[in-house]
N, C-alpha and C positions, 0 to 999 in steps of 0.2 A: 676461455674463448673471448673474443674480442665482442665487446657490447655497442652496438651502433645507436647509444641514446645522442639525444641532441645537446652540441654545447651549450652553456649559456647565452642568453643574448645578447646582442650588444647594440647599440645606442644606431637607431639607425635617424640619418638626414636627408632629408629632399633634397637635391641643387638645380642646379639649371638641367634642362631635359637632355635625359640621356637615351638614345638607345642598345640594343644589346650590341649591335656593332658599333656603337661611339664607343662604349667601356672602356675599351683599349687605347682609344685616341684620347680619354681624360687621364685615364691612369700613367701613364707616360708620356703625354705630352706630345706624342706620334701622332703629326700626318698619314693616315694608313688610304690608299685607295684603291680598291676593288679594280681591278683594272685588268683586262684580259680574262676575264674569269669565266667558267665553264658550268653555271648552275644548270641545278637541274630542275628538268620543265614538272610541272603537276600535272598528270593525267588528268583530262577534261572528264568533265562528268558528260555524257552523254544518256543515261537514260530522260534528259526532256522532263524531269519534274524533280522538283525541291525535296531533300530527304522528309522536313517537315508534313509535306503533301503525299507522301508517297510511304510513308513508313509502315509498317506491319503493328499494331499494336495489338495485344491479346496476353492469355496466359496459359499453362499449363490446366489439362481437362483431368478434375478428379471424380471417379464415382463416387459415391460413399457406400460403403458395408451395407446391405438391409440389417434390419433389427434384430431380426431373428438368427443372422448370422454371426454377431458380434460377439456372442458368447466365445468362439473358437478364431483364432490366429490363426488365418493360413501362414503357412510355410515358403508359399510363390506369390507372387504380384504379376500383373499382366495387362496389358492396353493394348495400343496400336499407335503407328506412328502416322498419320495420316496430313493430304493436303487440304488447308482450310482454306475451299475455294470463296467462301461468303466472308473468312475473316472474323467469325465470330467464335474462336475460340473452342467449337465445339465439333467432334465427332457424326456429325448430319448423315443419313443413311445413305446419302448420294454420294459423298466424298472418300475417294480411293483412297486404302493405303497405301503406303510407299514400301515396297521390300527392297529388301537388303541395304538398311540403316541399320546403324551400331546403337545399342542402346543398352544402361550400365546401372546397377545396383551400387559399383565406387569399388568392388569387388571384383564379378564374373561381368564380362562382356557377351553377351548375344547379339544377331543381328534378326531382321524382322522378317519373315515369311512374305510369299506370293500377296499375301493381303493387308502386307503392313504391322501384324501382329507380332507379338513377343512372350518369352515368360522368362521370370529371373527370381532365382532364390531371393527370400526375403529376411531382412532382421532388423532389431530394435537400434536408432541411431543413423541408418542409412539415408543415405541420397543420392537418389536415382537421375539419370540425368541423359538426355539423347546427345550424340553426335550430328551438330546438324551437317546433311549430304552438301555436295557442291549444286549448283544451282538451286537452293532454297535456301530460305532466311525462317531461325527462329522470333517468334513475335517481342515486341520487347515493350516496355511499359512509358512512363507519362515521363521517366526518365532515362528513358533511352536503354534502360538496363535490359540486357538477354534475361529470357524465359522460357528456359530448358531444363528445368527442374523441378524436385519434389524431395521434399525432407519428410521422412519418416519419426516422429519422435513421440510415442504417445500420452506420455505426461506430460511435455517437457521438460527446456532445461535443467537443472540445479538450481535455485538462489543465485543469483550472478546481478552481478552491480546493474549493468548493461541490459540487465532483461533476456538476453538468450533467445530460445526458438520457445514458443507457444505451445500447449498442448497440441500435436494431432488428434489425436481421439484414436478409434481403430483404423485396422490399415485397410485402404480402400480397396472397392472392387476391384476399381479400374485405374490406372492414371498414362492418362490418353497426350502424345505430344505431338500439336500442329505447325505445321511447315507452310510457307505460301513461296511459291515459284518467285526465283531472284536470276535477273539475267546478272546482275553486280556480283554475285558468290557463282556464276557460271564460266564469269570470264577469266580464260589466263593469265590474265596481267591484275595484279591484286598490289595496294597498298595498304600494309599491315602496319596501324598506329602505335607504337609500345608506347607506355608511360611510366615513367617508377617515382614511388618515393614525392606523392603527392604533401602526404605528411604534412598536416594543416596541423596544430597544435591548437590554435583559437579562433575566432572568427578574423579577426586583423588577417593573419595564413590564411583564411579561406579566401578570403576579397583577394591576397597575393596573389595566390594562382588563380583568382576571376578575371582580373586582371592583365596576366602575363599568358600563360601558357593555352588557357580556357578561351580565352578571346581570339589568342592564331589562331586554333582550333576553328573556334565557330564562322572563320572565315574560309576553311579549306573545305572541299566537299572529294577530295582523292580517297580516303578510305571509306564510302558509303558501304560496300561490298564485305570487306573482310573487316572492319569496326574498327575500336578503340579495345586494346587490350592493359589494362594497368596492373601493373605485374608487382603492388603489394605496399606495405606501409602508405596504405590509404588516408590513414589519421596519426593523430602522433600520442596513442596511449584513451586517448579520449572517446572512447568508440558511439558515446551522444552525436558524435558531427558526422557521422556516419552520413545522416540526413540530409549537410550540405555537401559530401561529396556526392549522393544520387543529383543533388540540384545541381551542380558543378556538371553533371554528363545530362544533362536535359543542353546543353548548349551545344553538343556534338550533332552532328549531322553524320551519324554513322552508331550502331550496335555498340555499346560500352560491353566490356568483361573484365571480373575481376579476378584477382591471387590474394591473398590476406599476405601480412609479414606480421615480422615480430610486434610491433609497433599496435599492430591491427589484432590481440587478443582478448579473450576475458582471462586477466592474471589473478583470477581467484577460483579458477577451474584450475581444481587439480592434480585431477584422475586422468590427464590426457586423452580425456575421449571429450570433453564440452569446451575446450579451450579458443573456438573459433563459431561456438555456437550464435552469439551476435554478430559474426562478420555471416555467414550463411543465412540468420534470416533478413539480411538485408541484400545480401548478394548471389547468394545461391551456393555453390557444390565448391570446396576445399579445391575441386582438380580435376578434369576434365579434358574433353578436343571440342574440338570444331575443322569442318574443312573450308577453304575459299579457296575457289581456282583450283589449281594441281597441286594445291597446298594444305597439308595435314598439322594442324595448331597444336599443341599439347601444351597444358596449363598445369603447374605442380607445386604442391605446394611443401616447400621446403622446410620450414618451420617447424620442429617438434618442441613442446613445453609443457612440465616444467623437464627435467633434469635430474628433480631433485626436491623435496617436501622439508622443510618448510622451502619458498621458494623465493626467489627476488625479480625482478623483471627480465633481470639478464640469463636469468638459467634457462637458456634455450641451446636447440643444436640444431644442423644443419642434416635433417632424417626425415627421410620420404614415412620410412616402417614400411611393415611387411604387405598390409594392404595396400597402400599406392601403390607398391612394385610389383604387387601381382597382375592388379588393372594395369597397370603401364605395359606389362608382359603382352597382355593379353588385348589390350589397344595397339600396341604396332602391329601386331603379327596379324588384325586382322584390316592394315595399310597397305597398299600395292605399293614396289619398290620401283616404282616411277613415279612416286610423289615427293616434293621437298618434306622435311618435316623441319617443322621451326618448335624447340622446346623450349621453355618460357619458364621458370621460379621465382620468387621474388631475391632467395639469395644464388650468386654465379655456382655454376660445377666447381668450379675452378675458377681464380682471377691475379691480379698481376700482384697490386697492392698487398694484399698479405698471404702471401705466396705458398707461406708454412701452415698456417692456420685457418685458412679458408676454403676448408673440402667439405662436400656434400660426402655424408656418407656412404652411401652406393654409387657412387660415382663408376667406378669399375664395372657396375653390372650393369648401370647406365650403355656404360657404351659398348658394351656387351651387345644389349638387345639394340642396338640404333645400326651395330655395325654394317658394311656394306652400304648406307641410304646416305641421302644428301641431307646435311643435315646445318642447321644452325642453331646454338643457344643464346639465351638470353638471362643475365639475371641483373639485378638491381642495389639494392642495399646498401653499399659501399660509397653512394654519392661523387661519383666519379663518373670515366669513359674509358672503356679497352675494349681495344679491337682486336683480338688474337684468334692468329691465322694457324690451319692444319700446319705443323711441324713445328709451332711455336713452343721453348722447352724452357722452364723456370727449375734452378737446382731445387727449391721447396714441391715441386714436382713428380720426381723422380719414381715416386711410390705409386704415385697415378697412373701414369702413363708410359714411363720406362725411358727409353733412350731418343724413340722416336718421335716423342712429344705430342700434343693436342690432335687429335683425332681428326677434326672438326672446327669450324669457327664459332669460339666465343665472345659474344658483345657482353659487356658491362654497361648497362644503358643510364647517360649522366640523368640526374634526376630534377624532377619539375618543381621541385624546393628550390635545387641549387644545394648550396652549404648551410639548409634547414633555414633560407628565408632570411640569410646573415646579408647586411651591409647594407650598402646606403637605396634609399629607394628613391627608383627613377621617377619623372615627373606623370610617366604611364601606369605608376600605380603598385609597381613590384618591385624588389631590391636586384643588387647587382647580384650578388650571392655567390661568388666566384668558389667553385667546389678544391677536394684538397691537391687535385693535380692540374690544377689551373682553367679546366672547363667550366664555362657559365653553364646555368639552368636552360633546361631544353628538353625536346623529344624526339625519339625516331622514327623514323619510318620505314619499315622493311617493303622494298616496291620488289615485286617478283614477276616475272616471266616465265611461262610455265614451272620449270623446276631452278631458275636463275636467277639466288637472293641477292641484292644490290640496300648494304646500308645507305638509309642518308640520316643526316643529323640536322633539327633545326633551332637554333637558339629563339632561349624566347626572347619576343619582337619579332620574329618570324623570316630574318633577314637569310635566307640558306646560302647566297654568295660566303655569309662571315662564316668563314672553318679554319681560323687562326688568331695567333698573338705571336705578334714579333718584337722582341728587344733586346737590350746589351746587359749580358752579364759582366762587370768590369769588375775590378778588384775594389775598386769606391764604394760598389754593388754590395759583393761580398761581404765587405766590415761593416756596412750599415746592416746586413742580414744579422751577421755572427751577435753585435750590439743590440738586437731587439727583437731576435726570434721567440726570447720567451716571455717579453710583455703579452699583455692581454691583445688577442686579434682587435683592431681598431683604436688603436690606442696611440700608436705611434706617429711620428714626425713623418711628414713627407721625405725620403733623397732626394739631395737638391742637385738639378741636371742630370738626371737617370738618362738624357741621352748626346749626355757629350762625354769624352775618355780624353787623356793628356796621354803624349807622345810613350811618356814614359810609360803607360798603364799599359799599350799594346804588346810590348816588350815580356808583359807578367803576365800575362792569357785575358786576351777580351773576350768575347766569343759574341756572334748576331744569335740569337737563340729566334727558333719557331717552335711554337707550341701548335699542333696539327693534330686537332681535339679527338680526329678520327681515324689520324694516321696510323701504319701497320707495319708490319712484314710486310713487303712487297708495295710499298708507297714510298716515293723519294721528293727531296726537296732540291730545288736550285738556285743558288741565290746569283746573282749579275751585279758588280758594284762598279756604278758609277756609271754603267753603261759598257763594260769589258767582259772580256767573254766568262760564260758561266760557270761557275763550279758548281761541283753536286757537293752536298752537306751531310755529315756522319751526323747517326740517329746515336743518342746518348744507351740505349739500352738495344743488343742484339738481337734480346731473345733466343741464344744459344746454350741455352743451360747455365746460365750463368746468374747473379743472386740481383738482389732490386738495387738498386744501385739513389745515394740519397745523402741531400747534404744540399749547399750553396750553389756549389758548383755544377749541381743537377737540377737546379731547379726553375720554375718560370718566373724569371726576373717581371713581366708584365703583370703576372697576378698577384707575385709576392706584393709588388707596388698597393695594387688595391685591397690586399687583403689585411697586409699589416695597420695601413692606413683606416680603412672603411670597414675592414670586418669580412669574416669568410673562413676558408681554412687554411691549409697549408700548404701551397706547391713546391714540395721540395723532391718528391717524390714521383716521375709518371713515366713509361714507354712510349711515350708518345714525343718526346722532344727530338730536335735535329739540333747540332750547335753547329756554326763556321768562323772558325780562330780567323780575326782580324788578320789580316797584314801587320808587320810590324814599322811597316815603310809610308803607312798612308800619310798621304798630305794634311798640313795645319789646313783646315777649312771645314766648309758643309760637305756628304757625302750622302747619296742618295743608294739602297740595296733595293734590290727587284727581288721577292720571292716568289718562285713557282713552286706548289707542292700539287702532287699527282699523287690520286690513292692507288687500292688497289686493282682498282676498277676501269682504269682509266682516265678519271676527271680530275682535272685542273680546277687551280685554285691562285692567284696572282696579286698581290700586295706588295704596299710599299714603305720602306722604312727610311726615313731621316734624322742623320746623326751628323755631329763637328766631332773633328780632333782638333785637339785644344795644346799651346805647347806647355 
């Protein structure tokens, strides 16, 4: 299986200040300008107080065993799910509980009684965990992090590098979970934050994304409601820095939640049962929901390790096991089928990039128990962006889903590394990091309306106008590609005049390439040259059952530019391209292209390219 460790580094420089939408205007020397563009507005915060001033903080309520009962194990565990109208974290004899909340052992699901109460088989290893209901919020800590949880582990750990989970002691009376009324988790309209592939390696990567990604953030206040969900490879092997990614979510103005990945284990657990036991006591429950708005979250974690004893880092696979999929079973089913469901892993079901070898193992009974609901996935990993629409068909496929292709839309959510922190860093603090099918480092944001999920994508620097890269694949292109595709990323000579072509070149296939980082099925591009009337522009890959399609001629000439030169990965490969073959008749001179690209949603996007033919 394919191992997603981080390349080497490579040499990165400061230059004059870049931002995430200049990239593209240094890397080739394009004028680009936003112009007609159709962004999309941030939901105002309207609750009237700062999430700082207003946040929930507290924790999960444990009794402890009296003495005299310690001697015996019970068999069930029990509390109540209750509203903590004082905030203090405790069960008060005045404070209702709340029935009918889902609340989970990570096994069996139950919901809670007329007074909030619950009881759930209990065993060694577990962690229990409520679903919190729509209009309330669970409390969350000094770093923003959810506190919906309880591990059960009564020795703790194993021996593990990382230190693992603490002893519990025995298992408690009680463990009680508070909820405080939230009009933000009540309301329809929710912006749901994903994050992946944080993956800080050392402090220098932590400052990157304090920097870059951490600082939009702590400017936007649109997801207070449904939080911040980062969906895995939180750290990059090091699970010490664990610490500054809780510091890293103290800057959110919104509920953090987390997923572990590969990245994110202890690799010296390896009985498969302790292998995520330092990501849990730092984060809480492998997997999990949460509701906001008309919207039911599901958090999975995809990851099983080792494989295989003695082990390497890479013996991992992409396997819920038999308990998540019995929770999962038994968490939809007790979902009403008028809610979105948005399912979240850190690795995709299914994704474009390697089409053959990147299945989640239940993938099938996945979409077994989803089917009928409106559904959306998400996963991460892959350090990339794909947006693939219901009937989207990949021949590496076929086994999944049959003839009629993807169920469902899957995101591939590009990552807030970028290409692991590769290339040159801007003068705000972060590199360019240009990932392997040409998307910069960024985040999504799922905005929904009652059950009507609406991606948006925003690069870091925060600029959401920027949802493209346009340039000229020439054949000049090309042979500086074929000449230097296997030097070391950043290593390479600039191409000189990446945006001028000779008469003669038009003749051999130029093509204006747009890279439309979130373009889809059902998203088109139009280009206008010169000011004549508009063609629409062919997307390089169908998505008709047909194979990844990869080479020079597929690739984005604007990243390749920065990646060869400054470091990144490799864009030879994405479904997200459109080409439009030159004329072979264009005049000696300057030419100017108008790009419109429209997703599938509707919104426009309007940029401008300037190139000479040269004789």
């Amino acid at each position: 299986m394919k191992s997603f460790a981080r390349p080497g580094k490579t040499n990165r420089i400061t230059p004059v200040r870049l931002t995430a939408g200049a990239l593209v205007v240094v890397a080739t020397s394009v004028a680009l300008t936003a112009a007609n563009s159709s962004p999309i507005p941030e939901p105002a915060n309207t609750s009237g107080a700062t999430w700082e001033s207003s946040a929930y903080r507290g924790t999960v309520e444990t009794i402890p065993t009296s003495t005299q009962d310690q001697a015996v194990t019970p068999n069930t565990i029990n509390g109540v799910v209750f509203e903590d109208s004082n905030q203090n974290s405790k069960h008060d004899s005045n404070e209702p509980g709340r029935p009918g909340v889902a609340v989970s052992n990570g096994r069996e699901v139950t919901t809670t009684d007329g007074q909030g109460r619950y009881e759930l088989p209990s065993f060694e290893n577990m962690t229990m965990f409520v679903t919190q209901p729509r209009g309330y919020q669970v409390p969350v800590d000094e770093n923003n992090v959810a506190q919906f949880s309880y591990t059960h582990l009564s020795e703790g750990s194993p021996e593990l590098k990382y230190g693992g989970i603490e002893p519990t002691g025995p298992l408690p009376q009680a463990v009680n979970f508070p909820l405080t009324r939230s009009s933000a988790t009540q309301s329809p309209e929710q912006s749901c934050l994903i994050g992946a592939d944080v993956q800080t390696y050392d402090q220098e990567e932590v400052e990157f994304a304090r920097n870059g990604v951490f600082t939009d953030l702590a400017e936007r206040t649109d997801y207070t409601g449904c939080g911040a969900l980062f969906i895995g490879d939180l750290v990059g092997d090091d699970l010490s820095l664990f610490a500054q990614t809780r510091e890293l979510t103290s800057m959110l103005n919104g509920p953090a939640r987390f997923l572990p990945g590969n990245h994110d284990m202890d690799f010296d657990a390896l009985d498969g049962e302790h292998e995520f036991d330092s990501y849990r006591a730092q984060f809480g429950p492998e997997y999990y929901s949460y509701d906001a708005g008309k919207t039911h979250v599901v958090a999975l974690s995809t990851i099983a390790y080792p494989t295989k004893v003695p082990a390497k880092k890479s013996d991992y696979t992409y396997d819920l096991g038999e308990r998540q999929l019995q929770w999962l079973r038994a968490d939809i089913a007790n979902v009403p089928k008028n809610k979105a469901i948005v399912l979240a892993g850190h690795s995709p079901l299914l994704e474009f990039f390697y089409s053959d070898s990147h299945t989640t193992k239940q993938v099938k009974e996945i979409y077994e128990i989803l089917e009928g609901r409106e559904v959306v996935s998400l996963g991460g990993h892959t350090h990339m962006s794909e947006n693939l629409r219901a009937g989207d068909l990949l021949d590496g496929w076929r086994d999944e889903v049959g003839a009629e292709g993807l169920p469902f839309t899957h995101l591939t959510v590009p990552a807030v590394s970028g290409q692991w922190y590769a290339g040159r860093v801007t003068d705000s603090g972060y590199p360019t990091s240009i990932q392997r099918d040409g998307t910069p480092p960024g985040v999504l944001t799922l905005d929904i309306k009652n059950d009507v999920i609406t991606e948006r994508f925003t690069v870091t620097g925060g600029d959401e106008t920027k949802q493209m890269a346009l340039g000229l694949n020439t054949p000049a292109y090309r042979e500086w590609y074929a000449q230097n595709v296997d030097q070391p990323r950043g290593t390479v000579d600039p191409l000189e005049n990446p945006l001028s072509v000779s008469q003669a070149e038009l003749s051999a296939e130029t093509w204006l390439t747009t890279n439309f980082w979130m373009g889809s099925t059902g998203s088109s591009v139009e280009v206008t040259l010169d000011g004549e009337e508009a063609s629409l522009v062919t997307r390089t890959q169908q998505m008709a059952g047909e194979r990844p399609l990869v080479g020079a001629e597929y690739s984005d000439p604007v990243a390749i530019a920065e990646q060869f030169v400054h470091g990144g990965g490799l864009a030879e490969k994405t479904n997200h391209l459109w080409r439009l073959e030159l004329p072979t008749d264009l005049t000696v001179g300057a030419h100017t292209a108008t790009v419109t690209a429209t997703d599938v949603h509707g919104r426009s996007f309007t940029e401008e390219l300037s190139f000479e033919v040269i004789e």
